[in-house]
C-alpha positions as CSV (number, residue, x, y, z in Angstrom):
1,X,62.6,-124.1,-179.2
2,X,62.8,-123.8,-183.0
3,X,66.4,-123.9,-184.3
4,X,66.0,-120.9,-187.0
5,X,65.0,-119.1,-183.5
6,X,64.7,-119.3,-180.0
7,X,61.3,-118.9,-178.3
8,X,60.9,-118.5,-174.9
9,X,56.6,-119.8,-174.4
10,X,55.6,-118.6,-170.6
11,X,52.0,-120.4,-172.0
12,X,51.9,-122.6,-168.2
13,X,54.5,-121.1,-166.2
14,X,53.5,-119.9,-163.0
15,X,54.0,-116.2,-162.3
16,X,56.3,-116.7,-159.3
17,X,58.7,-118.6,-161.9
18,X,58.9,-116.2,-164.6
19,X,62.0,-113.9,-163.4
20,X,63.9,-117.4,-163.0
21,X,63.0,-118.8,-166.2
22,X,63.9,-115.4,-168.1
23,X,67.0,-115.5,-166.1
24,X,67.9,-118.8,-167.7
25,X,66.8,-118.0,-170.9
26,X,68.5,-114.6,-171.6
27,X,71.0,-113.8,-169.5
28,X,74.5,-114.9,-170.7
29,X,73.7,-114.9,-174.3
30,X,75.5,-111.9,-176.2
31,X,72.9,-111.5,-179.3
32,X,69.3,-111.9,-178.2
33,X,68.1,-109.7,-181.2
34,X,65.5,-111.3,-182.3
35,X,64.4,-113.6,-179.4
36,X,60.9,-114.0,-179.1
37,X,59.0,-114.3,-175.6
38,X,55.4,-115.3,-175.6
39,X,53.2,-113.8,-173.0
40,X,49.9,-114.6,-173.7
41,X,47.4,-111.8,-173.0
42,X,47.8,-112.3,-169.0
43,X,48.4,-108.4,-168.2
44,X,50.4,-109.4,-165.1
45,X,52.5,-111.9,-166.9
46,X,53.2,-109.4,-169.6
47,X,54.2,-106.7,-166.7
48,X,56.3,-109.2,-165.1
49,X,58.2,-109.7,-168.5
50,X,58.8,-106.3,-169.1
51,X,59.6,-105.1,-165.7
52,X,62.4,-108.2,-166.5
53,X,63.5,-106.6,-169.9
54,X,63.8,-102.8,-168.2
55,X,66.1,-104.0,-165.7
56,X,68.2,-105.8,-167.3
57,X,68.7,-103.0,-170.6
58,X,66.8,-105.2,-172.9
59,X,64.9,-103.1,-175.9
60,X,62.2,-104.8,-177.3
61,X,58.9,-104.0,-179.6
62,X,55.3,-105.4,-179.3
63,X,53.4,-106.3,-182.3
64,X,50.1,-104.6,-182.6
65,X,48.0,-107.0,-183.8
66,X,49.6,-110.0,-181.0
67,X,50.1,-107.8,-177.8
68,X,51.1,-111.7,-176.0
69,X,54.6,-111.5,-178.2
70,X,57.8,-109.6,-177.5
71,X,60.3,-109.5,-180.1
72,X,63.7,-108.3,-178.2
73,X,65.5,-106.2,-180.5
74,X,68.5,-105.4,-178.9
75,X,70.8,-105.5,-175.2
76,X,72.0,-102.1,-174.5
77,X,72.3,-98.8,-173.3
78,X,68.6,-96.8,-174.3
């Protein structure tokens, strides 16, 4: 993890461990804005993440030209 900003790199971790690992990684914190979560361009890995972010109120935005990158942008209410 960088110190100007935290990273979460799902690049080798198997599918069954994602939920726990963003469990680990994001819930608790109270500012995520900004946190980045790289997918890769595994479509089930990306549809396990976001599945992840909807439950727990997480907003986020994909960047067109790297779909394997989510960029949380915010914890709240939609």
């Amino acid at each position: 993890m960088s110190s100007s900003k935290n990273i979460i790199d799902l690049h080798g971790v198997r599918h069954e461990w994602v939920e726990e690992v963003l469990e680990k990684s994001l819930l608790g914190y109270h500012d995520t804005e900004g946190w980045e979560i790289i997918t890769g361009n595994s479509p089930l890995m990306i549809e396990l993440v976001e599945s992840f972010l909807v439950r727990h109120w997480f907003h986020w935005i994909r960047e067109p030209h790297n779909y394997g990158r989510i960029i949380l942008t915010e914890k709240g209410w939609k």
